[in-house]
Structures are given as structure tokens and as C-alpha cells.
C-alpha positions in Angstrom: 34.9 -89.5 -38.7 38.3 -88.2 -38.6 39.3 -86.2 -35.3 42.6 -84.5 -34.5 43.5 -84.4 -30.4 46.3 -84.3 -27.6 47.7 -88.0 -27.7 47.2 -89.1 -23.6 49.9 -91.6 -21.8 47.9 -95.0 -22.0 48.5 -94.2 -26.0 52.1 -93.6 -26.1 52.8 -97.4 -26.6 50.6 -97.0 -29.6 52.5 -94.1 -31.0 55.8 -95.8 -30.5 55.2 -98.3 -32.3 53.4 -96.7 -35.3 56.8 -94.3 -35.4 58.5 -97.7 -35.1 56.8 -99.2 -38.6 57.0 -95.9 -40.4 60.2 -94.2 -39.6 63.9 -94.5 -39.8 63.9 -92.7 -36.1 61.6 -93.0 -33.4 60.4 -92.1 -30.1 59.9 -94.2 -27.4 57.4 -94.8 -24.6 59.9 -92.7 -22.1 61.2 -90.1 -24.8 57.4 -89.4 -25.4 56.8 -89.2 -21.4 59.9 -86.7 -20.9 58.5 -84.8 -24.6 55.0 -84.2 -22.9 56.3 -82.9 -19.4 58.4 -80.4 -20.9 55.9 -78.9 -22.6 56.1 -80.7 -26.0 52.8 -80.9 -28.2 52.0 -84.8 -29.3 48.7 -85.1 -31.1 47.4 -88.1 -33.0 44.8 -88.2 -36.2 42.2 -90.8 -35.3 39.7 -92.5 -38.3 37.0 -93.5 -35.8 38.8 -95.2 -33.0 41.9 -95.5 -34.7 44.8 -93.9 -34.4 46.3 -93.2 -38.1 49.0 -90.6 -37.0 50.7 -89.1 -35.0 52.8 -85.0 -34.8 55.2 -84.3 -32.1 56.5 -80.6 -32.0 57.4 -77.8 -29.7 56.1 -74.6 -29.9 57.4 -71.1 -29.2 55.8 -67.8 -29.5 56.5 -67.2 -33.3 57.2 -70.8 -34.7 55.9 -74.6 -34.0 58.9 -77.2 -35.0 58.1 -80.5 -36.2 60.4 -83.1 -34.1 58.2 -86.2 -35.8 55.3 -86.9 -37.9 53.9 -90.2 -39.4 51.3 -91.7 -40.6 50.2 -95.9 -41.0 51.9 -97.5 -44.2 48.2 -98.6 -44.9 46.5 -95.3 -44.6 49.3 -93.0 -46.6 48.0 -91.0 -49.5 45.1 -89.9 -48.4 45.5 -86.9 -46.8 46.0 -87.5 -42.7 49.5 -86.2 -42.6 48.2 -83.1 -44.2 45.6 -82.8 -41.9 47.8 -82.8 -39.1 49.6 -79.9 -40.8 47.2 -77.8 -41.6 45.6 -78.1 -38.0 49.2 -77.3 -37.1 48.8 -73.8 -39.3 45.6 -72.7 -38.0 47.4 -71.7 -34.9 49.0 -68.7 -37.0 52.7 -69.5 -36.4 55.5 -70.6 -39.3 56.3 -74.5 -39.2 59.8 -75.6 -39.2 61.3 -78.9 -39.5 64.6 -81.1 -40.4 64.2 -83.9 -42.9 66.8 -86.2 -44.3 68.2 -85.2 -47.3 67.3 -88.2 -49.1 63.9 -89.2 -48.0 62.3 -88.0 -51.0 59.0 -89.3 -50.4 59.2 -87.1 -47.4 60.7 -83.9 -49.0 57.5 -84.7 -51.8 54.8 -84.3 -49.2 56.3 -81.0 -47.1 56.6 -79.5 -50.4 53.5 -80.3 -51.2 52.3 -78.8 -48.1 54.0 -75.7 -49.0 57.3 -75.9 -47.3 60.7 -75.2 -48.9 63.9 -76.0 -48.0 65.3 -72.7 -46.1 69.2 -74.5 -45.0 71.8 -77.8 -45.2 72.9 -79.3 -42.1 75.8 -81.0 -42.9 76.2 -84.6 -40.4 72.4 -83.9 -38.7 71.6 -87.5 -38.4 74.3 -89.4 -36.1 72.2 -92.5 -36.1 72.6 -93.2 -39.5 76.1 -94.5 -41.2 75.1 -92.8 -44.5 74.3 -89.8 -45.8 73.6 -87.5 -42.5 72.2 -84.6 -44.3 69.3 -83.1 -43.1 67.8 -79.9 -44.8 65.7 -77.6 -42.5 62.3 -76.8 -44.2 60.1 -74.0 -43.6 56.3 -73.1 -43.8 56.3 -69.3 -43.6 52.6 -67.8 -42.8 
């Protein structure tokens, strides 16, 4: 069974360290803790009692903006990440996020999930020594 909820504290070391396997830039323990109390939406995709995934975003009144998304190495392909996103659309708002300009893997699945690529921004990523690019996609509903 496959079930989409609000990700609670006790599993924030659990969604640290799945960011830390499958992304270039992650949130830790405390970033998560500080992301939650200001009002920030972190919910996992679980297959059973396992946590596959994870979306952290913030929401406004007209838009919900992707800060991170990821899913297990092991599980990709087969269709959690998407899931997240569509549950993500149902509340009625256009998606926004930033991706690096060269993570095509990346740029492949939002596309697939009907974003497009709405801007540049030129040095985005500080953390990384090449190629700081980041385009900011958009899902318009």
C-alpha cells in the first residue's frame, strides 16, 4: 500500500539521510526542524512502512514551491516522485521549483510531470564549484 502523509520529528533522521544518498544538497535533522516550525510542508511517500520519499515545499496562497524532493536510488522509476507531485496538484495551486541546470535526469522527470522551464538564474547554487545554473520550472494549473 502506498500512502502519502506529513513527515513527524522522530522521522527527520530518516529523511536526512535518504536526501543525503539521493541528492547533491540536503537538509538536515535541524534545517528540517526550523522548515516545519515556520510553516514549511514536509511529506514522505511510504510503500507499507517504508518511507520511499520525501517533498519539502512552502506554500502561499496562489503557488506551492518545491525546496526538495527525492526518492530511494532502489525505488526510482516507478512512479513515487510523481505521486508526490500530483498529490502536490490536487491542492489547486501552480508548482514552482529551481533545478540545476545540468541534472538532466532531473529536468527529465519535471518535464515529464508537465513543468517547463519559465527562467535562468545565473550563480543559484553557491555550494557547488561548477556550473551554478539553476533554471526555475513551473507547473501552471
Amino acid at each position: 500500500m502506498i500512502k502519502i502523509d506529513q513527515v513527524n520529528e522522530e522521522e527527520f533522521s530518516l529523511i536526512e539521510q535518504l536526501g543525503k544518498e539521493s541528492l547533491p544538497i540536503y537538509y538536515c535533522c535541524d534545517d528540517l526542524k526550523m522548515l516545519k516550525m515556520t510553516g514549511h510542508i514536509i511529506l514522505k511517500i511510504s510503500k507499507e512502512t517504508t518511507i520511499v520519499g520525501f517533498v519539502v515545499c512552502r506554500e502561499t496562497a496562489d503557488n506551492i514551491h518545491i525546496l526538495s524532493i527525492a526518492v530511494k536510488n532502489n525505488d526510482r522509476k516507478m512512479g513515487y516522485g510523481s505521486k508526490l507531485i500530483k498529490y502536490l496538484k490536487q491542492k489547486n495551486k501552480n508548482l514552482s521549483l529551481y533545478v540545476h541546470t545540468i541534472n538532466d535526469t532531473a529536468l527529465n522527470f519535471y518535464k515529464k510531470n508537465k513543468f517547463v522551464i519559465s527562467d535562468i538564474m545565473f550563480g543559484y547554487y553557491d555550494s557547488f564549484e561548477d556550473n551554478k545554473d539553476a533554471y526555475k520550472m513551473i507547473c501552471e494549473l
